[in-house]
C-alpha positions in Angstrom: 19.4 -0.1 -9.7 20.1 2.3 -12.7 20.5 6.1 -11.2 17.9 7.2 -14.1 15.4 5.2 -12.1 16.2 6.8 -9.1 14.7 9.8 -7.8 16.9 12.3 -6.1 14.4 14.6 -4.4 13.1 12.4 -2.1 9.9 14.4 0.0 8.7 12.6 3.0 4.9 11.4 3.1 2.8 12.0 6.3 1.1 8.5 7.3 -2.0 9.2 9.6 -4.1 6.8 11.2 -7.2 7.6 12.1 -10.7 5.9 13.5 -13.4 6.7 10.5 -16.8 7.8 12.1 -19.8 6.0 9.8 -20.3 7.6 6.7 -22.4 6.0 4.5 -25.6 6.0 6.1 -28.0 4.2 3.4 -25.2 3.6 1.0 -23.3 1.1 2.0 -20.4 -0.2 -0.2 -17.5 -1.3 0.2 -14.8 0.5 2.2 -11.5 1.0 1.3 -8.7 0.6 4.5 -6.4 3.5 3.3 -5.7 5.5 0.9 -2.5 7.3 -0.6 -3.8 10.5 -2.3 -3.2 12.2 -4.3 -2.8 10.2 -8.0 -2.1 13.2 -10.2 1.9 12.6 -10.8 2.5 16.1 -11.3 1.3 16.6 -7.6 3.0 14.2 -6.3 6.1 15.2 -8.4 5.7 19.0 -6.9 4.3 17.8 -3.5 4.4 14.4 -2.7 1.6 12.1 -1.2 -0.1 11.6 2.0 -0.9 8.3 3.2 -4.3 7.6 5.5 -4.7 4.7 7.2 -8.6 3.9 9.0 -7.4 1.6 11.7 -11.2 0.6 12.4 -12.1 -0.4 8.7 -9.1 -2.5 9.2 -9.9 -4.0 12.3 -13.3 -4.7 10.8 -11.9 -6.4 7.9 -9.5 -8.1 9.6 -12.6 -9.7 11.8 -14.9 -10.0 9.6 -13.6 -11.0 6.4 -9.6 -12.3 6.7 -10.2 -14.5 10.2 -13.4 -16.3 8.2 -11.3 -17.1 5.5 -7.9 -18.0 7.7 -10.3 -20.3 9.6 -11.2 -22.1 5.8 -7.6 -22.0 4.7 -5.6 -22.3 7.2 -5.0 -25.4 9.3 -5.8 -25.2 12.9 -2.1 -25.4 14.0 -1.1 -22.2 11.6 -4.2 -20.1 12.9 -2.3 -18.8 15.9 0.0 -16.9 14.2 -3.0 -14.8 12.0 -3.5 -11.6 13.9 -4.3 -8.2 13.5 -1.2 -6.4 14.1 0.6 -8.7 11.2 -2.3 -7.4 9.1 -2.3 -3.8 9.6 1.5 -3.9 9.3 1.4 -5.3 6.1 -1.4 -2.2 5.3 1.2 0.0 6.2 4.0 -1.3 4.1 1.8 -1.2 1.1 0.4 2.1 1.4 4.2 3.0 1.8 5.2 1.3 -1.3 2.4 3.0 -3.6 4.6 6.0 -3.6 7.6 4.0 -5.3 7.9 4.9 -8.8 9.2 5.2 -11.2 5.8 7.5 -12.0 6.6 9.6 -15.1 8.7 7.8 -17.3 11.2 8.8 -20.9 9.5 6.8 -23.8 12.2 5.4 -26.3 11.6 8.2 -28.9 12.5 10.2 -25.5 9.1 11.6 -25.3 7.7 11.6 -21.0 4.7 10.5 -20.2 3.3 8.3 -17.1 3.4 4.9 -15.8 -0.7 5.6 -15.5 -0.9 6.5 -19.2 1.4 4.1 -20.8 -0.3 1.3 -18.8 -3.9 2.4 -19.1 -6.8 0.0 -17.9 -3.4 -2.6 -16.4 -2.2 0.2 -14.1 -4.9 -0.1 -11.4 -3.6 -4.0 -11.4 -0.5 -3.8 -11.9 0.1 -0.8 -9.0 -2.1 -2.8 -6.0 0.4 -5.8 -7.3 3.7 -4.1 -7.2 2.4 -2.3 -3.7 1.6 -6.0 -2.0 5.2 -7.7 -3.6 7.1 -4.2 -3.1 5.9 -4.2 0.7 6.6 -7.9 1.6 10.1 -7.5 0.5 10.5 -4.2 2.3 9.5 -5.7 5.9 11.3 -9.5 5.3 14.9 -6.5 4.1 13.9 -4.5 7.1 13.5 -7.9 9.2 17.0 -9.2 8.0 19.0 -5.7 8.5 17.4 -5.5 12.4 15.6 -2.5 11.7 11.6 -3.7 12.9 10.9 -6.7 14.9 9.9 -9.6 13.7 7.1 -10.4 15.7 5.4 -7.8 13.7 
């Protein structure tokens, strides 16, 4: 990669998993498994992020929506190997990867501006997409170099 992508102050996010108590009460929508706060780049830029991950929400998810959907998709001899702990990993590796950049970028009339601005209405897309690819191909590298297990 081209050093002008590359960030040289690095600043290490805090992941925290936690159990969320209820807290929607009459308004229930639909709940989000982590987040990775904040999403103003000039924070981040300063400060960096900090990841939260709701093991529970995912557990519930993983329950209640991914093994109803494994059981329609999958075939029968495939299903064994769709657990939780593949799931959440994956969660964690994607969270991990929203902080990638490159965030604030040099326009070719060398003008900065952000990834978030440049892309507008796409960047919501575009960031969940790049989080999902970018996190896949971080475990399957940290897989092939020995550094996490496989069975993960």
């Amino acid at each position: 990669m081209d050093s002008a992508y590359k960030s040289n102050a690095i600043i290490a996010a805090p992941i925290r998993v936690i159990q969320l108590v209820p807290n929607a009460r009459d308004v229930k929508g639909s709940q989000t498994v982590a987040f990775n706060l904040p999403n103003d780049e000039r924070i981040v830029k300063d400060r960096g992020t900090s990841m939260v991950i709701l093991k529970n929400v995912s557990e519930a998810k993983f329950k209640h929506i991914l093994l109803p959907i494994a059981d329609a998709c999958i075939s029968k001899e495939q299903q064994e190997l769709v657990h939780f702990e593949s799931f959440f990993t994956h969660c964690i590796y994607h969270e991990c990867c929203h902080g990638i950049g490159p965030h604030t970028i040099m326009l070719p009339k060398g003008e900065k501006s952000t990834m978030r601005l440049e892309l507008q209405e796409l960047h919501s897309a575009l960031e969940e997409a790049k989080a999902d690819i970018v996190g896949l191909w971080t475990l399957k590298f940290l897989i092939c170099q020995k550094m996490t297990s496989v069975a993960v």
